[in-house]
C-alpha positions as CSV (number, residue, x, y, z in Angstrom):
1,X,158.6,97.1,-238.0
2,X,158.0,99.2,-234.9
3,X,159.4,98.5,-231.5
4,X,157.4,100.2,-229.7
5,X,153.5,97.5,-228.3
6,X,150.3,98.9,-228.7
7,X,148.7,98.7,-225.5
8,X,145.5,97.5,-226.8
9,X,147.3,94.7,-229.0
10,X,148.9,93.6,-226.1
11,X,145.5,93.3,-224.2
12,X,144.3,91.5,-226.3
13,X,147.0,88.8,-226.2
14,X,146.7,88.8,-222.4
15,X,143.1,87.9,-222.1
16,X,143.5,85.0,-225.2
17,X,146.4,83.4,-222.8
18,X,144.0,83.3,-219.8
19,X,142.8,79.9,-219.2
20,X,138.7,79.7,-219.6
21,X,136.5,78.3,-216.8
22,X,135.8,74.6,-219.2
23,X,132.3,74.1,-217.2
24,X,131.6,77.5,-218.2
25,X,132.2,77.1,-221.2
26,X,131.0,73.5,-222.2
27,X,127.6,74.9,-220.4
28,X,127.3,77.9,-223.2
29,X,128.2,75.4,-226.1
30,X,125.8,72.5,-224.8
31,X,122.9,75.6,-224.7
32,X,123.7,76.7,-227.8
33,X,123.6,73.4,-229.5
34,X,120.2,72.4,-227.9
35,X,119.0,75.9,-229.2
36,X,119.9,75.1,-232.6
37,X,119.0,71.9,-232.5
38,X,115.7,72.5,-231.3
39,X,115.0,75.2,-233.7
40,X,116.1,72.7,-236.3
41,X,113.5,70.5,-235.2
42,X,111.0,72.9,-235.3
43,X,111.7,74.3,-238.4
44,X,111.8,70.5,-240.2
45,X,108.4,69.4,-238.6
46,X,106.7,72.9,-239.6
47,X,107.8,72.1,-243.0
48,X,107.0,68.6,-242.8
49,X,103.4,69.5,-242.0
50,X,103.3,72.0,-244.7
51,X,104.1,70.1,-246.9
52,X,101.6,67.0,-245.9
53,X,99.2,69.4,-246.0
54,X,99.5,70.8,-249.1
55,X,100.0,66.9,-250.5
56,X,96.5,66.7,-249.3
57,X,94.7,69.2,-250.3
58,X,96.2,68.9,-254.2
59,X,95.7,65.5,-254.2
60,X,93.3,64.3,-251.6
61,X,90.4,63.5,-254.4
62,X,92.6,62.3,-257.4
63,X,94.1,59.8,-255.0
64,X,90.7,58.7,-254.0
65,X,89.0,58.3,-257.4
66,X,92.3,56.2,-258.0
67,X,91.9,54.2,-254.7
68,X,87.9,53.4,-255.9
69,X,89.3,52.9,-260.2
70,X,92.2,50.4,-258.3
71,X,89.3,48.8,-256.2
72,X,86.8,47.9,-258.5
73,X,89.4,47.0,-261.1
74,X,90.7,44.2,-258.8
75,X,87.6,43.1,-257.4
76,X,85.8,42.1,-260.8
77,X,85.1,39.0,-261.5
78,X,87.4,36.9,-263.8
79,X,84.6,34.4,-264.8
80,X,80.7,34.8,-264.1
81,X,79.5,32.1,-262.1
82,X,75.9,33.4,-261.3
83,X,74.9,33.4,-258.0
84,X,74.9,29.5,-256.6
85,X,77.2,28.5,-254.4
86,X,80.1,27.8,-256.5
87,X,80.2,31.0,-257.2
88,X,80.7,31.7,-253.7
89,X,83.2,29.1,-252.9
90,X,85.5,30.6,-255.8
91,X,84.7,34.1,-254.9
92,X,88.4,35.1,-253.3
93,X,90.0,33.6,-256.2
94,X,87.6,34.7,-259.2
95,X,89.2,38.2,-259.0
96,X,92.4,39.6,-261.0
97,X,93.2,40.4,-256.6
98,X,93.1,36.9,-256.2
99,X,94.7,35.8,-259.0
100,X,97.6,38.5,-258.4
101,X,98.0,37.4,-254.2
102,X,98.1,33.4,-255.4
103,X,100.8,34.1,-258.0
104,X,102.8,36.1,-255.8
105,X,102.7,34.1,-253.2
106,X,103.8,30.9,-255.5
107,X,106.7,33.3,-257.2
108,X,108.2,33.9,-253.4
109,X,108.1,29.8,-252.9
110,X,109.7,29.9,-255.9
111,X,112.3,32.1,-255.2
112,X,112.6,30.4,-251.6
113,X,112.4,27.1,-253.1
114,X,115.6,28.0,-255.1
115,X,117.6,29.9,-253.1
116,X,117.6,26.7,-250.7
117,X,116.5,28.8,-247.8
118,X,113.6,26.2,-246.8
119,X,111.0,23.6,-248.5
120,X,107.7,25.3,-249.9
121,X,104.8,24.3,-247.6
């Protein structure tokens, strides 16, 4: 070991035991922190729409010709009634849609029925 400071050493030292202006300082770290936080903003919605917008343009027609399949699958007719006007008295129910809404509809007053959180109306 040497006995003998280095000047520049000791400097150094000096200006870490000064006390820092806290306003100062928590002013610096606040602006920093909103930068980053903004730029992290920006960054995720750029990506965000990026990414949407690729989504849509690789799958903006398969989506729809499975949007009109789903549609006309659930809209055809169980049981053909002709045209009279039975026909169109069962018309919301004479559909695998119709047939799907009323059982789901009787399987949650089931379910509500049995966990004793109200009577089924």
């Amino acid at each position: 070991m040497n006995a003998q400071l280095d000047p520049q050493l000791k400097c150094l030292f000096d200006r870490a035991r000064q006390d820092l202006d806290g306003e100062a300082l928590t002013e610096r770290v606040v602006a920093t922190t909103r930068k980053r936080t903004r730029r992290l903003l920006a960054v995720a919605i750029v990506a965000a729409l990026a990414v949407l917008t690729s989504a849509w343009l690789i799958l903006a027609m398969p989506l729809l010709e499975f949007g009109v399949l789903l549609s006309r699958v659930l809209t055809t007719s169980l049981i053909d009634l002709g045209d009279g006007w039975l026909a169109l008295l069962l018309l919301p129910i004479n559909s695998l849609a119709g047939v799907l809404a009323l059982c789901t509809k009787g399987a949650l007053l089931v379910r509500k029925w049995l966990s004793g959180t109200g009577h089924p109306r």
